[in-house]
Steps between C-alpha positions, in 0.01 A plus 500: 500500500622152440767505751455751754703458779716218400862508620805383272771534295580518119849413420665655183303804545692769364348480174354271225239248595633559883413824519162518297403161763608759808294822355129244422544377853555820723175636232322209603528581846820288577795590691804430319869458584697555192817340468778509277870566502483798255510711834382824247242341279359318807468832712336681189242228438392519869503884451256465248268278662496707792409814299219321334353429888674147500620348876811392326911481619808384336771301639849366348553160468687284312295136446809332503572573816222303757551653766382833296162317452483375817504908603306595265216301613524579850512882404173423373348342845667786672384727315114454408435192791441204218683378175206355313669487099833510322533507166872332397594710170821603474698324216761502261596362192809287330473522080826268486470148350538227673821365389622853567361552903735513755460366810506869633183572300352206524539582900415840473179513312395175688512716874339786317198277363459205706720490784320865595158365425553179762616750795201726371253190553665344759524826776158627337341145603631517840378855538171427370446221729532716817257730346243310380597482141510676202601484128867467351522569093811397274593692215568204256502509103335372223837319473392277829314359236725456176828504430743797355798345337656870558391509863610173641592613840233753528241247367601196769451783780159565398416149477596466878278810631258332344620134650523670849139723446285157396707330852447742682088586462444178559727465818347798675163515402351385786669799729319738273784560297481497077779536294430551143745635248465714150632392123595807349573573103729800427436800701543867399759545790789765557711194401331392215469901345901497557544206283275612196705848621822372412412325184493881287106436411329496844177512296577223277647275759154553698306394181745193466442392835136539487494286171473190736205580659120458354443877594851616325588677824653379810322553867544816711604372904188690577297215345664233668533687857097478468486113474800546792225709723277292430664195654597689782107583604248268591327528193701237404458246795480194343815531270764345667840330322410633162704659223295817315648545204437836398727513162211635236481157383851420389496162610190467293722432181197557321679807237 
């Protein structure tokens, strides 16, 4: 198993890409600290897990809040005696434009994405160092790489996780620490089936969305979480301050 024993945390976990990161590790042999503040999707996921044979426990926290992360990490040295990973995921999105953001948004979805991501990194790093390192991963976007003219806000935050990632890898690598982060496309996530949900044609709206993409489908998290896992393990020990786009070649521009 590619991670077996490996102590952490997977913020965001409750579902989505969070969740389906949380499940690979604790099948992979990890132990995983799921947090989330959706208190009852959070406590499911970990159910779940656990049924499957998983070592894995869920914990509120809200990831604007530092001193929740600051916990959270420490639960995790209590806990299993090391903190050797974190992957930074949770996230949320803005579709305003950008004459039309308020400062309130702006704020809001910047602490969600970025702000979150730096306390992440920054209590991660200093946990890492007393334990001999480990392996933080940043859920960015495919928009760290482009721009969305309907995702201004959204598309700046994902520029800076990526900013912070590339900074960061090369800051720490020589206390054994590698920070990497992944480019998703579209996911199929609760979030995203709520949208194509609400449009009348769930079917078509999947079809539309998938239009963009060579393979005229978007991802499933469970595809991503595997490049996630695989960043986490030492498989991947010379891939430090990277961005892995995994987006089915949407950024290819080639259809």
């Amino acid at each position: 198993m590619r991670v077996e024993g490996k102590m952490g945390l997977v913020t965001g976990a409750a579902s989505g890409l969070g969740y389906e990161t949380a499940k690979l590790l604790a099948a992979e042999g990890a132990k995983v600290l799921l947090v989330d503040i959706d208190v009852e999707g959070g406590e499911k996921a970990a159910e779940e897990i656990r049924a499957s044979g998983g070592d894995a426990v869920f914990r509120r926290v809200d990831v604007t809040i530092e001193q929740d992360i600051i916990d959270a990490i420490a639960d995790v040295r209590a806990r299993w005696g090391g903190f050797n990973y974190m992957h930074n995921n949770a996230g949320t999105q803005l579709e305003v434009p950008l004459h039309e953001t308020t400062n309130e948004g702006w704020d809001h979805i910047n602490n969600v994405n970025l702000k979150a991501v730096f306390w992440g990194m920054k209590h991660g790093v200093l946990a890492m160092k007393e334990t001999g390192g480990g392996s933080i991963v940043n859920t960015a976007s495919a928009l760290s790489l482009v721009g969305d003219p309907f995702l201004p806000a959204y598309t700046a935050t994902k520029h800076g996780v990526l900013g912070l990632t590339r900074a960061a890898g090369a800051a720490y690598a020589l206390d054994g620490i590698r920070v990497n982060c992944v480019c998703p496309g579209d996911m199929e996530t609760p979030m995203i089936i709520k949208y194509w949900e609400a449009t009348g044609d769930p079917e078509q709206a999947r079809i539309d969305m998938g239009a963009a993409y060579p393979a005229k489908k978007i991802g499933h998290p469970r595809e991503v979480a595997q490049m996630i896992v695989f960043l986490i393990s030492d498989d991947s020990s010379y891939v430090n301050a990277s961005a892995m786009v995994v987006d089915g070649g949407l950024l290819s521009k080639c259809y």
